[in-house]
N, C-alpha and C positions, 0 to 999 in steps of 0.2 A: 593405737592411733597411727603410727610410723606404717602398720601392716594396711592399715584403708589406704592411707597416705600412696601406697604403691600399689595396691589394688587398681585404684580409680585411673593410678597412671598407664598401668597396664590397659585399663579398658579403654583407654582414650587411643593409646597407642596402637592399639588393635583396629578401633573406627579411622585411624591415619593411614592404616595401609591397607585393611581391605576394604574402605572407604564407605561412606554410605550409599543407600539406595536411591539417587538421586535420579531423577528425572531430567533429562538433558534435551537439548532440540534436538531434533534430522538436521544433519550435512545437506545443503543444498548447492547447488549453486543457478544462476540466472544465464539464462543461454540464449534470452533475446529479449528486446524489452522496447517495443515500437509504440507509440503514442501517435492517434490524428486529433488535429483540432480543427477545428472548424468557427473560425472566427465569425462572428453577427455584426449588422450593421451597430445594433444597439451596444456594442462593446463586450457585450458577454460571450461564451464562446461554449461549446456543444465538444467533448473529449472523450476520444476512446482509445483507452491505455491497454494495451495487448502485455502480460510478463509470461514467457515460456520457460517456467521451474525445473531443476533435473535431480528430483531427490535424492538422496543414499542413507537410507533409512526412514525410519517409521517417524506421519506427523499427523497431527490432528485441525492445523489449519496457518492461516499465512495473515500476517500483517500489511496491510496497505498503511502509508501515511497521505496523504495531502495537504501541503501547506497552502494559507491563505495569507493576503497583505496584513486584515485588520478585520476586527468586528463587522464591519460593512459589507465585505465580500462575503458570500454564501453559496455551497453546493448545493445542489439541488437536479431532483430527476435521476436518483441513481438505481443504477440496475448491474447486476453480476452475473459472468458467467462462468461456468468451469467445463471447460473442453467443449467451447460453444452450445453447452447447456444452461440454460436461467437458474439462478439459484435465488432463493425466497431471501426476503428479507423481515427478521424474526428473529427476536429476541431470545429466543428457548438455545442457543448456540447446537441445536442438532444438523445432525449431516445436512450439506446441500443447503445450508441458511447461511446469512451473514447479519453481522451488526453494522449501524453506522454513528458515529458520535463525537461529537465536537467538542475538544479543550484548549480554548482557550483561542489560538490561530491556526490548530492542525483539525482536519478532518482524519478519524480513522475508521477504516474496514476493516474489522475481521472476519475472516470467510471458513468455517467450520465444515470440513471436508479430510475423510483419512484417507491419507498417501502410504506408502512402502515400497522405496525403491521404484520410483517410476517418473515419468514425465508429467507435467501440468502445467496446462496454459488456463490463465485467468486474464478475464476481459473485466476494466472497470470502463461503466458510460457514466458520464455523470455532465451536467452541468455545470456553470461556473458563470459569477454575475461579475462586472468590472475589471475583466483580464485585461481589454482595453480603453488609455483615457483619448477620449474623443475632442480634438478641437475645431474650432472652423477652418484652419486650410492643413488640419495633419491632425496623425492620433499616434501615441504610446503605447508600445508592447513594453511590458519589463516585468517579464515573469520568470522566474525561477523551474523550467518545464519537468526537469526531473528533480529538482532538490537535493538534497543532503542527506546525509548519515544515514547511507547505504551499509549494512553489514557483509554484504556480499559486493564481490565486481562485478558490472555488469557488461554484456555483450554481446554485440549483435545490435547497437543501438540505431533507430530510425525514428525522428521526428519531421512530421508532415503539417505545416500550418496554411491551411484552406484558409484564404481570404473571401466570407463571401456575403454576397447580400451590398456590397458598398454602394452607398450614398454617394449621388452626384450633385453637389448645389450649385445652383445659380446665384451668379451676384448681380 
């Protein structure tokens, strides 16, 4: 018994140092990450998120999150591109396709596309309903445009918000 007893430790100690066969991400880092919005009279607003990736090793695809306020708010109209190519949206996660899927307040993209060692720009378009609230003599931006819990730093950063379509009223 004493002899398994230090067999199993041996084997354990063995998977500690030449570790297992794990699967780990690519090193990336974010080397620009420009956003246009295009604000509507109707308060909703038309967004094209530009991120220019700089891999250092091998990946099979990249995470978008987008936050929304509350159940009310909804994305819609989305389209992807990877190195200003379309990519399909399709559930099968094969090359040059993306997912899109909502839990709970986060929209996400996953965009299924293999890298090694190389540059990648990804374009997200998408819509977005109630970015602003509208009153009779003024309206409310308070949006969170890049968000949180970034894994990477980002840089290179350009936010552009087009006011357009505005309503004029008479009183």
């Amino acid at each position: 018994m004493r002899k398994l007893g230090q067999l199993i430790l041996l084997l354990f100690s063995c998977c500690l140092f030449l570790g297992w066969n794990n699967v780990k991400a690519a090193d990336f880092s974010i080397d620009s990450y420009h956003v246009n919005i295009d604000i509507l009279a109707d308060g909703s607003a038309n967004v094209n998120r530009t991120l220019t990736y700089d891999f250092d090793g091998e990946a099979h695809g990249l995470l978008y999150q987008q936050a929304v306020r509350d159940q009310a708010q909804s994305l819609t109209d989305s389209k992807v591109f990877i190195n200003n190519q379309p990519v399909t949206l399709n559930a099968n996660q094969a090359n040059n396709t993306y997912t899109l899927t909502r839990e709970g307040n986060l929209y996400k993209f996953k965009v299924y596309h293999p890298v090694d060692s190389d540059q990648l720009k990804i374009t997200y378009k998408y819509h977005l309903n109630q970015v602003v609230k509208n009153y009779a003599d003024t309206a409310e931006l308070n949006w969170k445009i890049i968000g949180s819990n970034w894994d990477q730093d980002l840089a290179n950063v350009k936010i552009t918000i087009n006011l357009l379509e505005l309503l004029v009223r008479n009183n």
